[in-house]
N, C-alpha and C positions, 0 to 999 in steps of 0.2 A: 387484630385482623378483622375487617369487615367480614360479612355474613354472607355476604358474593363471593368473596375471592377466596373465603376457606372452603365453602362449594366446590368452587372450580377447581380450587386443589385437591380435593378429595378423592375427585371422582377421578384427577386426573393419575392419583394414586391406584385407583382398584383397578387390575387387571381387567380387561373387557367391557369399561365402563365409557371411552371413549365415544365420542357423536354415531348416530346410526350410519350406516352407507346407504348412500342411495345406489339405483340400477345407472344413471349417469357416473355418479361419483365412481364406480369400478368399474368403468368402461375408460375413462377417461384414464387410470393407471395399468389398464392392459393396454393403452393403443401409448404411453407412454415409453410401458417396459419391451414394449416391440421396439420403439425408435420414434415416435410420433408418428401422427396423420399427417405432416408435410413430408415427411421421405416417404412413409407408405404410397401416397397417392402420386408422389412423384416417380415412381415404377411405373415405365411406360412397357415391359417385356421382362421375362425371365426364362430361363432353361434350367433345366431339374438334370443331375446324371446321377445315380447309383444304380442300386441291385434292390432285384424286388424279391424275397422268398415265400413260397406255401408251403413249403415241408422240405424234406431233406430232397427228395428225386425232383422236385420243379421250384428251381430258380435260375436268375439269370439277366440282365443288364435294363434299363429303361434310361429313355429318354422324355421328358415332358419341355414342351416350346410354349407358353404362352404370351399373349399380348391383345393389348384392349385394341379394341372393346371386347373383352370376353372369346377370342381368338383360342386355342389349343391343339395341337399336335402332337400326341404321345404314340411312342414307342415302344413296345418290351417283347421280350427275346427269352423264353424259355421250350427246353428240350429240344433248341432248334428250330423254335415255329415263333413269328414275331405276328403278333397283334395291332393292329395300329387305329387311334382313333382321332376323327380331325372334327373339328368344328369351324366355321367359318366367321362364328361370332355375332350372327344374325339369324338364320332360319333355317341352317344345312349345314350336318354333319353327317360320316362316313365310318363305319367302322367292317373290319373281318374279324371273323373268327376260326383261326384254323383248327384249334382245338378239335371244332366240331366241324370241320371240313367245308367250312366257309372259306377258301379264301382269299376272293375277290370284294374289297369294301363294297357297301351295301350301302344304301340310303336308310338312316336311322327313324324310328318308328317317334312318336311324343313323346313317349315316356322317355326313351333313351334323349333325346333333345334335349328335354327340362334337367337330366341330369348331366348332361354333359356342360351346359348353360350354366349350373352352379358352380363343377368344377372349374370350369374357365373362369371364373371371379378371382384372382389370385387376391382380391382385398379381403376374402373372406364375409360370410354375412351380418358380421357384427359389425363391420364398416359400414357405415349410410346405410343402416339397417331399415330406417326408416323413409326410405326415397326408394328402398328395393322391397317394399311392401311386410319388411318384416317385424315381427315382438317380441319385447324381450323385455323381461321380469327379472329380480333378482329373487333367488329363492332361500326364505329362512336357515340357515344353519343350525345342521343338528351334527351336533359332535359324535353321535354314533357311526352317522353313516358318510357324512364331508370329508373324509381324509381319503390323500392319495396317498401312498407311500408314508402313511405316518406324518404325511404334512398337512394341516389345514390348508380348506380351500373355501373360495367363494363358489357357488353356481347359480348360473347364468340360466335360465330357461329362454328356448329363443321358439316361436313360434314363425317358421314362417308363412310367407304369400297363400302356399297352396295347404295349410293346416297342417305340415309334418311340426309333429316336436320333435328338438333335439335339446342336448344340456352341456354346456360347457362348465368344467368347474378349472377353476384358476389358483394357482399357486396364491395364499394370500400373504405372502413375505416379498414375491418376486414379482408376483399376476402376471408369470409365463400360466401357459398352458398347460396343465397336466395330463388332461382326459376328457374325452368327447363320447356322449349315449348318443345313441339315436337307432333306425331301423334301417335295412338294407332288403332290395327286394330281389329274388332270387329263385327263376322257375315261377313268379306269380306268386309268392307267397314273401310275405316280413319276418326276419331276422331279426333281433337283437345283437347290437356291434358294439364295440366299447375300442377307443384308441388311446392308445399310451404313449405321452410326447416328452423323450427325451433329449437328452446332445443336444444342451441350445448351444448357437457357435453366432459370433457374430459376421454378419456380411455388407459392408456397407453400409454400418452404422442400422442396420437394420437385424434383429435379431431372428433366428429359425433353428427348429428341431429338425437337426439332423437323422434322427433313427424316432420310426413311431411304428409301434405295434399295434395289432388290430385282429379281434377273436369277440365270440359272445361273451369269454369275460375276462379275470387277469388269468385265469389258468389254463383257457384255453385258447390261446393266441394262436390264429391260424396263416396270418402273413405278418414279413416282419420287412419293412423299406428302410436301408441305409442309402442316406445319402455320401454322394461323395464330392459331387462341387455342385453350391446352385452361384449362377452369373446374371447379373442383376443388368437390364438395360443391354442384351446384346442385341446386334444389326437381323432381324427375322426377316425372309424374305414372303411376301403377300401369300408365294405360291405351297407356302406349307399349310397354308389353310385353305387349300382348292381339296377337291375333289381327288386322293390319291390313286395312282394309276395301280392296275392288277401289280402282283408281285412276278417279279421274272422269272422265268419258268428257272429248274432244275438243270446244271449242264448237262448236256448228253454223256454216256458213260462211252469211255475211250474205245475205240477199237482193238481189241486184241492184234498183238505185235503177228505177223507174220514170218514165218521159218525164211519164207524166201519169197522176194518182192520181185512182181514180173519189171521187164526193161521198161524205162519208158519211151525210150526210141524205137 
């Protein structure tokens, strides 16, 4: 046997000895194990329906509408109070807050804009990461600390536009998604968040985690989103990304029955 090709067998012998990955090289197998970038980007609309929970006493139904450019319209409905927040996909979006006895939408401040603007990317920012100002490194694996679930993972560090890091680390058998770092701000102060991506189901030849949980870490997960249909491509009408109108008042409470009704002749 030549002196090359027993090389090449050798190495292809030892566990872990395989070619490096590049930061291409495992992007290219997560936008595979999604469905590829021609169905991804041929998503011109999607609607989200499940239940969103924070704890035992506040959960309760959601809806999310999106559609490009960066359009969104969500819904949720807990302890009887619904939240709504619209984006227009350009430079105005609306939100209430009834919680805190907001609620008539309000014209949303920058901050709230630029996040709303991300979540409306249904491609996610690892899509044309770099046409949406973003960077993104692959980061060395250390076997102490890269497992989710017991499973090796890649991660991704992704730096974007406006200098937030987050980190994605990737199933490295499936390179679904396991789990997302990154910070959340709250009251003017950053949080530490960690998301948990379960229930992959296919839809459309496109693959999505059904259920993801989300806490500062695995143990203390403080909302937990099951999906229960997302529909890919449905007819969205323009006017769900206007400006929503106030919420309709409360009906009036009934009149108490009367003993005895005068005539009306």
């Amino acid at each position: 046997m030549k002196m090359k090709t027993f090389c090449i067998a050798l190495l292809l012998a030892i566990p872990g000895a395989a070619a490096a990955q590049t930061t291409e090289d495992i992007l290219a197998k997560v936008y595979a194990a999604r469905g590829g970038l021609d169905k991804i980007r041929a998503i011109q609309s999607e609607r989200v329906t499940g239940r969103i929970s924070f704890g035992e006493d506040a959960e309760g139904p959601f809806v999310v509408e999106l559609k490009r450019p960066l359009k969104m319209h969500m819904e949720l409905t807990v302890q009887d109070k619904t939240m709504v927040r619209v984006f227009d996909g350009k430079s105005h979006g609306w939100a209430n807050n009834p919680f805190a006895d907001k609620n008539d939408p309000e014209a949303m401040n920058e901050g709230e804009l630029q996040n709303i603007s991300e979540e409306s990317d249904f491609d996610g920012p690892l899509v044309d990461y770099k046409s949406k100002g973003n960077e993104i490194e692959l980061v060395a694996k250390d076997r102490e600390k890269d497992k989710v679930d017991d499973k090796d993972v890649w991660r991704l560090k992704l730096t974007t536009k406006g200098g937030e890091v987050r980190y994605y680390l990737f199933d490295a058998e499936t390179f679904q998604l396991l789990k997302w770092e990154g910070k959340r701000k709250f009251n003017g102060q950053e949080f530490p968040v960690e998301s948990y991506f379960h229930d992959y189901r296919d839809v459309d030849g496109i693959k999505f985690a059904f259920e993801i949980d989300s806490g500062t870490s695995s143990s203390d997960i403080k909302q937990k989103i099951t999906i229960d249909k997302i529909e890919l491509n449905p007819a969205l009408e323009e006017s769900r990304f206007a400006q929503p109108p106030p919420p309709a008042p409360p009906p009036a409470p009934a009149a108490p029955a009367s003993a005895s009704q005068p005539d009306p002749r």
